[in-house]
Each structure stands twice: as structure tokens, then as C-alpha cells.
N, C-alpha and C positions, 0 to 999 in steps of 0.2 A: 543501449549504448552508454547511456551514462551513470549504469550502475557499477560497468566494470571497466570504463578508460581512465587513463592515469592524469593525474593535473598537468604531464608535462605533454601528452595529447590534445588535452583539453585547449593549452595556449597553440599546439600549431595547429589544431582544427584552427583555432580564431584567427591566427596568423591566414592559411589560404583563405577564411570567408574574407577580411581585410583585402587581399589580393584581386578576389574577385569583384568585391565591391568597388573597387580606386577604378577596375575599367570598365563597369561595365556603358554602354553605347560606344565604345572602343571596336570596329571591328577587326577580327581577324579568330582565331583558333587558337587552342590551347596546348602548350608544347608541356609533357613532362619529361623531364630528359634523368633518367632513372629515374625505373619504376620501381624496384625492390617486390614488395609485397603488395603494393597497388592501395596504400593507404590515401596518400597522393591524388592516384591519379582518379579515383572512385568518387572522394570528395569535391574534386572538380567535376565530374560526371555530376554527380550528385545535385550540386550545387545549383549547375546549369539547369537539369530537369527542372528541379523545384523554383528558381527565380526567373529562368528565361526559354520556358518551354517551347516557346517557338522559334525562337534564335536557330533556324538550322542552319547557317550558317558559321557559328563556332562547334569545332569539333576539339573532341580532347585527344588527344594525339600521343600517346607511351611509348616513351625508347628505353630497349635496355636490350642488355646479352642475354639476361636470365639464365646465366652460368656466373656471374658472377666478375669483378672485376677484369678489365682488359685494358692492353695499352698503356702499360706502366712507363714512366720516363723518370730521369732522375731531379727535375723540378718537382714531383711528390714526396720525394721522400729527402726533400729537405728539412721540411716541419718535422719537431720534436715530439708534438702532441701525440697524434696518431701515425702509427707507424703504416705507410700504406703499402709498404712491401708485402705488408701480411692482410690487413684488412679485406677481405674480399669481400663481401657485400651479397652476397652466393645467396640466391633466389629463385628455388626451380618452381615459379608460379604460374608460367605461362598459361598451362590448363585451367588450372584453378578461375585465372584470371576471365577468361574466356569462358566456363560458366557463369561466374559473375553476371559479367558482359552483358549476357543472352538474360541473366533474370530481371537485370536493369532495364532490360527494350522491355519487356513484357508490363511494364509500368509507366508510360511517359508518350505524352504527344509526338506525330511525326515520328514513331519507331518504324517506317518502313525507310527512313534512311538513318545511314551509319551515324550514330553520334562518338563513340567510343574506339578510336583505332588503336590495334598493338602493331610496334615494329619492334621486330628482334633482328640484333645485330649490333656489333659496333658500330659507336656515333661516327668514329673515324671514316666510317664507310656508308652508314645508313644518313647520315644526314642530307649530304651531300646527294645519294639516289632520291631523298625523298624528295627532294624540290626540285630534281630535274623530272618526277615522274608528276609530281603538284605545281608546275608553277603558277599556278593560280592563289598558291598560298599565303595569307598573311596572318600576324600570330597581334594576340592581344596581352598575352603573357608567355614567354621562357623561360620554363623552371627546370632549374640546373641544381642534382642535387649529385652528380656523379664525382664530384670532389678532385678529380685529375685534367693534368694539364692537356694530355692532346684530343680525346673526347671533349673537353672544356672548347677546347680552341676549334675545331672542327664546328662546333654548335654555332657559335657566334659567327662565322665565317660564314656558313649557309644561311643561320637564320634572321642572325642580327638585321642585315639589311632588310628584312620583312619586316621588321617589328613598331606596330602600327605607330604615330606618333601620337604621345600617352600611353601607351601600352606598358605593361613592365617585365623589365630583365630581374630574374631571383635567383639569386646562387648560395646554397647552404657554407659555411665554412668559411667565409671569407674574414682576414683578420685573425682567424685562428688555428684552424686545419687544417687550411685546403689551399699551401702556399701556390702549387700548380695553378688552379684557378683564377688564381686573382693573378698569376702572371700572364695567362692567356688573357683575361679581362682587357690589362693595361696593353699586353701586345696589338688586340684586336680594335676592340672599340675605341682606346683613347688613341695609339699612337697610327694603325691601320685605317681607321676612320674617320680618324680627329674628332671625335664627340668627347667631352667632359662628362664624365659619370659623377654624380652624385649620389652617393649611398646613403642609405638610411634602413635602422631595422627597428622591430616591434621589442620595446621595455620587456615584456613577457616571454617573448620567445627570440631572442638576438642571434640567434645559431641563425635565422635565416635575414640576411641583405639582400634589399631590392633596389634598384634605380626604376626611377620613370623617364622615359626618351621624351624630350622634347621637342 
């Protein structure tokens, strides 16, 4: 691993171990909401085995289309930075991912149940199925890296309200790329359910912003 990852790897590895550190005895599961290439979502898996191997209770949880961007609106392509008309994010990993998966259980206490779930699908649509097929679910972190406003708003809708108190909301972009996001942010959480968010990001890796719910 660390002969051939990049420095700018190396901060967002440190970035999600920080993430998992601030909750952990926080209960609830782990949401990544894009998964692209399952950098992400493996290092939360990861992380879990190795520091909280019996926690079966937090599961890691992958959403994505794995075709690639969906659900464009024109609150995205406000921002100048990245043009998200074009950006597509296009990740046919599914499979790949899902051997993974299977070689991850094959090392890790309690692999006869699920630690690792993939959902394919729009969030716009999969979220929302997932908690009415889960509602026993509660999340100890929401990571939002899907950068669009109605995916964006869709996640918080479903998940927000689960989101253990302490637990943390992460959305990559905000402040800079991902004008959509941070308008669903303000529509949802601040003016929908009147919580004050407080953002805060890591010196080293600032692409990504967290609040912690209070």
C-alpha cells in the first residue's frame, strides 16, 4: 500500500480513519453514498474489521448507480469549477467489488454475517427503499460524495433523521464544487429540520466537510 499510494491518498485515508475515530461507541452503520471504485467504502470496511471486530452491529453500507452519474438538475451546474454536465464519475465496479467483498469475509471475526452491503441504484430512489425495507436502521456516519443536488437531498431526507446524535454528516465539495449539495444541505437539515450545521474540515484534506449532529 504504501509504496505506491499518492500523498494526496495518504491525507484522505487519514481523513476517513479521523472520521471513524470522532464516532466510534456512536451506534448506528455506515452509509457511503458513492461508491465510485470502493476506495471509500473498503476503508471503512477495513477499518471496522481491524478496530471493532465484533461491533456487528455497524454495517458499511455502498450506494451508487455504478453507470455513472444520474439525476442531473440545474442547481449543479451552477458552479464554475467542475462542469457537472460532463463529469460523470462512470464506474463499472460492481463485480469487481463484490469479489472484494467475499475476500474481505474470508479474514474477519463474525463473517457469517453481512458486514459489507452494495446497493445499486439511484439514491433518488434507493434510499428511500432502503429504509423502508431497514427501518431498524441507524447510521453513525453519512458520507456523501455524490456532489449533486437531488441524490444529495434524497440522502438526507431518508437518512438524516437516523443519524445517531454524535454521529457525522461528510459531504465532499462543499464551498467549492458541489453548489447542488450544499443547497440541499441548507434546504434539508437547516431550514427542513431546523438544525444548525456546523462545518468543519481537515487542514490536509479540505475537499472533504463534516458536521457532527448534536
Amino acid at each position: 500500500f504504501m509504496r505506491f499510494v499518492s500523498r494526496q491518498d495518504v491525507a484522505k485515508h487519514r481523513a476517513y480513519v479521523a472520521l471513524f475515530e470522532m464516532t466510534r461507541g456512536i451506534v448506528g452503520s455506515i452509509a457511503e453514498c458513492g461508491v465510485y471504485f470502493g476506495q471509500g467504502l473498503m476503508t471503512y470496511a477495513n477499518l471496522a474489521a481491524a478496530f471493532e471486530p465484533y461491533n456487528y452491529q455497524c454495517r458499511i453500507i455502498g450506494f451508487d448507480t455504478f453507470e455513472g452519474d444520474r439525476s442531473h438538475s440545474e442547481s449543479d451546474v451552477e458552479g464554475k469549477i467542475v462542469d457537472r454536465s460532463v463529469w460523470n464519475y462512470e464506474a463499472k465496479a460492481l463485480d469487481d467489488l463484490q469479489r472484494a467483498i467475499t475476500i474481505y469475509d474470508l479474514d474477519r471475526p463474525l463473517n457469517h454475517l453481512e458486514k459489507v452491503k452494495l446497493v445499486k441504484g439511484d439514491l433518488c430512489e434507493t434510499a428511500a427503499a432502503f429504509m423502508t425495507a431497514h427501518p431498524e436502521t441507524l447510521f453513525r456516519i453519512i458520507h456523501l460524495s455524490v456532489n449533486l443536488y437531488l441524490p444529495t437531498r434524497s440522502v438526507l431526507q431518508h437518512f438524516y433523521p437516523r443519524l445517531s446524535r454524535g454521529g457525522i454528516l461528510a459531504i465532499h465539495g462543499l464551498n467549492y464544487s458541489a453548489p447542488g449539495a450544499q443547497r440541499a444541505l441548507s434546504e434539508v437539515v437547516e431550514q427542513q429540520f431546523g438544525e444548525k450545521v456546523e462545518l468543519r474540515t481537515f487542514e490536509y484534506y479540505p475537499n472533504l466537510v463534516y458536521s457532527v449532529r448534536q
